[in-house]
N, C-alpha and C positions, 0 to 999 in steps of 0.2 A: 683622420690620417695626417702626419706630418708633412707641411708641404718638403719639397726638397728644395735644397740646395742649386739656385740657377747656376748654367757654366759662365756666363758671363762673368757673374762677381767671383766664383773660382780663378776665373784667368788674372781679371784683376790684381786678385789677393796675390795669387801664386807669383807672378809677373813682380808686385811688387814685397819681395818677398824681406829686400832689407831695409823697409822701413819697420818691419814686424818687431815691437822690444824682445822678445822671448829668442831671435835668434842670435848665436851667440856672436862674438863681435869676429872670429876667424872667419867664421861662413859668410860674413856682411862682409869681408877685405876680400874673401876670395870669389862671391859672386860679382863685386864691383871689379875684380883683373878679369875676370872671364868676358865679362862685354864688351870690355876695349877691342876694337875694331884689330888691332894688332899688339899681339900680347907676344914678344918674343922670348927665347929659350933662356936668354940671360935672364929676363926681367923673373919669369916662373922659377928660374932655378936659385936666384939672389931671395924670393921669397919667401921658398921653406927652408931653404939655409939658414934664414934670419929667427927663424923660430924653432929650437931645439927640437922642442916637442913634437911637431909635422914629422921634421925631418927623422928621426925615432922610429914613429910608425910607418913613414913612408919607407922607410930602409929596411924595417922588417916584413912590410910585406913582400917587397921586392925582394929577400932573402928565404923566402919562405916558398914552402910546397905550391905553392899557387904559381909560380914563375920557373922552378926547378934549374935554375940556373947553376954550373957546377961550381963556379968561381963565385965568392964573395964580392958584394956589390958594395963599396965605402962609403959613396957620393952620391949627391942628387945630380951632378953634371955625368958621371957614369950611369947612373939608373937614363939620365935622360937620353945618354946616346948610344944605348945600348935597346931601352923600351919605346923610344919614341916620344914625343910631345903631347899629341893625345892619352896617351897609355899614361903618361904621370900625373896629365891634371886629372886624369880619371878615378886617379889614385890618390890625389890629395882631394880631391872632391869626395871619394868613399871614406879616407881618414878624419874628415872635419864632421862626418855627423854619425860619428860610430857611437859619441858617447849620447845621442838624441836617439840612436836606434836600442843604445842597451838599456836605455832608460825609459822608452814609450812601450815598445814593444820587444820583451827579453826574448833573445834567442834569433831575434833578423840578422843582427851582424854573421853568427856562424851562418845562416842560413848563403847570405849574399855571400860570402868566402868558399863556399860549398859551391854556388852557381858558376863564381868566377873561374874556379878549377875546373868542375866540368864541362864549362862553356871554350877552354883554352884545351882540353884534351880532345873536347868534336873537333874542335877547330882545325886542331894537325893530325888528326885522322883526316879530315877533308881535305888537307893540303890550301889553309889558306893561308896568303903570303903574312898576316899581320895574326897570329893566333891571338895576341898579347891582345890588343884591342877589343875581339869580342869578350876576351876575359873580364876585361873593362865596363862591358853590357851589360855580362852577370852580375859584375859587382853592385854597379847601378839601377839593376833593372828594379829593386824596390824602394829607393829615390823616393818617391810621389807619396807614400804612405809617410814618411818621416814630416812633408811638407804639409801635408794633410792635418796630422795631428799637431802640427806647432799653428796651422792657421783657424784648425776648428777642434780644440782640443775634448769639449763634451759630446759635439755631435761625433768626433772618432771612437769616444767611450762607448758611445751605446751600435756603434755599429760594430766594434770589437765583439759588443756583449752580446749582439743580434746573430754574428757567425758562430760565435759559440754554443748560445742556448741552441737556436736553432738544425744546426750543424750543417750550414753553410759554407760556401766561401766567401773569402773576406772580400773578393771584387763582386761576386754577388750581393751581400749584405750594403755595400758602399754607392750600388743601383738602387737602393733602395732609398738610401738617403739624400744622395749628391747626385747632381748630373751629370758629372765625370766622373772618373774613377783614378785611383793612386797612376797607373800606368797614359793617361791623360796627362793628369799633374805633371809627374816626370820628362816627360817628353817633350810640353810646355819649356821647361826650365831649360832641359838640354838645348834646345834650339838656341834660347835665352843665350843660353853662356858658349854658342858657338862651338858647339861637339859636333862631329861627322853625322850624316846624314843617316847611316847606319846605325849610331849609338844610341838617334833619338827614334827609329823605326825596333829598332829592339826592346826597346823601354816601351812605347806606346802598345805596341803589338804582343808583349809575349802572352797574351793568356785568349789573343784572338790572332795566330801567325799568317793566316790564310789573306789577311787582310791588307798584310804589308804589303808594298810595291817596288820599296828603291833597296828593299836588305833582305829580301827573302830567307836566303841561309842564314844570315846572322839569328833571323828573327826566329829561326827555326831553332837553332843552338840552342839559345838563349830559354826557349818554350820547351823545348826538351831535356835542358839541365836544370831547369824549376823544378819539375816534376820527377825527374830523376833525385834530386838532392831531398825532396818531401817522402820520398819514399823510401832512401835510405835514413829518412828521420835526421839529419842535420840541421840544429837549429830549428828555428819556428819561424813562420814568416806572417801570424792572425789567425791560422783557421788549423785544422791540423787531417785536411782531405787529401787526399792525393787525387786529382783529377785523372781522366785521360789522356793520352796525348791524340794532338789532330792528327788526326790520317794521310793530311796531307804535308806535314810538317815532316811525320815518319816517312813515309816515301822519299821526298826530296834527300833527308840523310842516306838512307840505306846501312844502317848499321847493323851489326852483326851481332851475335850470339858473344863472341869474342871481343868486338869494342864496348860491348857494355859489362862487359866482365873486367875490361879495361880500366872502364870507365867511371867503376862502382870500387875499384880497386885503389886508383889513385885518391877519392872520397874518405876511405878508411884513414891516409894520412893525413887528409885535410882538418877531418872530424877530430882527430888530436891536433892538430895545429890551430885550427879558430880560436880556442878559448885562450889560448897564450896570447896571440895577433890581439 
């Protein structure tokens, strides 16, 4: 039997993630802003102003069904003071490794665009004052796997191949190998680069919600628009099960016949919008 994966040299790895050659040199400028102790709204918004490109995808997704804003957004200084501070590095965090997600694993990128909508439609069904941020969850919540396979790229082949053959989940298959798992990774990182408390209990938790303690509904959202988006088939995210949802994740929502009618409804636009995004 293959020994596994310690988490110790996981965290290491993952912690030091831009000394890794393989990452591209945007994700190495943009994990080095994120740890400055004080990273302010000029300095973030002078940054993807400075690179056409960011600025592009950050614009469209902020223009896009995922946001449903009825006004045109121009700028990254209006995106920012319209979405908030967190909500755009969240955003330029899921824009820098979209092309590491369509490239390792085809089909995550729709899959996280898929979560981030319906993690922003629970949101204001539950009346929560920031929806925009746990949309931000969704987007991120599969982070850990992209990090995974840039820092162990054969041992992520054959755990891809292990949920397949076997017809597993891919956070099952990744227990098998590692001693954490992509939703560990992730979480790690978030803390790393100084994301809300919420962002990084969303990410670590959504595939065990019951476990969380500082984000409970987030983490609940978050756990219930995975499974939701798996089931309306958006995107691929490694395995292609649709789990159940935790019972105690469901309860805390209370959602209805009607909000997942809602909620499966809004999905339908997204599902044409990801592959443009």
């Amino acid at each position: 039997m293959t020994e596994r994966i310690d988490i110790r040299n996981m965290r290491t790895r993952t912690e030091a993630i831009n000394a890794l050659p393989t990452v591209p040199s945007a994700l190495k400028q943009i994990s080095a802003m994120f740890e400055k102790p004080r990273l302010s709204i000029d300095e973030l918004s002078g940054f993807i102003s400075g690179d056409p490109a960011l600025t592009s995808k950050i614009l469209k997704m902020v223009n896009s069904a995922a946001y449903g804003f009825p006004n045109r957004i121009s700028s990254i200084s209006h995106a920012i003071m319209l979405l908030g501070f967190n909500v755009v590095r969240g955003l330029l965090l899921g824009v820098s490794v979209f092309d590491l997600m369509q490239k390792n694993i085809a089909g995550l990128w729709e899959h996280s665009v898929g979560c981030a909508v319906a993690a922003r439609c629970i949101a204001q069904k539950k009346n929560l004052q920031e929806p925009e941020e746990v949309s931000i969850c969704g987007l991120l919540h599969d982070i850990g796997k992209v990090i995974l396979i840039l820092h162990y790229p054969r041992e992520y082949e054959t755990v891809l191949a292990k949920a397949r053959d076997e017809g597993i989940s891919l956070f099952e298959a990744e227990q098998s190998r590692f001693e954490a798992t992509h939703a560990d990774v992730g979480s790690w990182l978030a803390r790393k680069w100084r994301f809300p408390v919420n962002l990084a209990e969303a990410i670590e938790y959504h595939h065990t919600p019951h476990l969380s303690r500082q984000a409970k509904l987030e983490t609940a959202i978050v756990h219930v628009s995975d499974i939701l988006v798996r089931a309306r088939g958006i995107g691929i995210n490694g395995d292609m099960l649709v789990p159940d949802i935790h019972p105690e994740s469901w309860t805390l929502l209370q959602l209805t016949d009607d909000d997942v009618r809602d909620i499966l409804a809004e999905l339908e636009t997204a599902a044409s919008e990801a592959e443009d995004l």
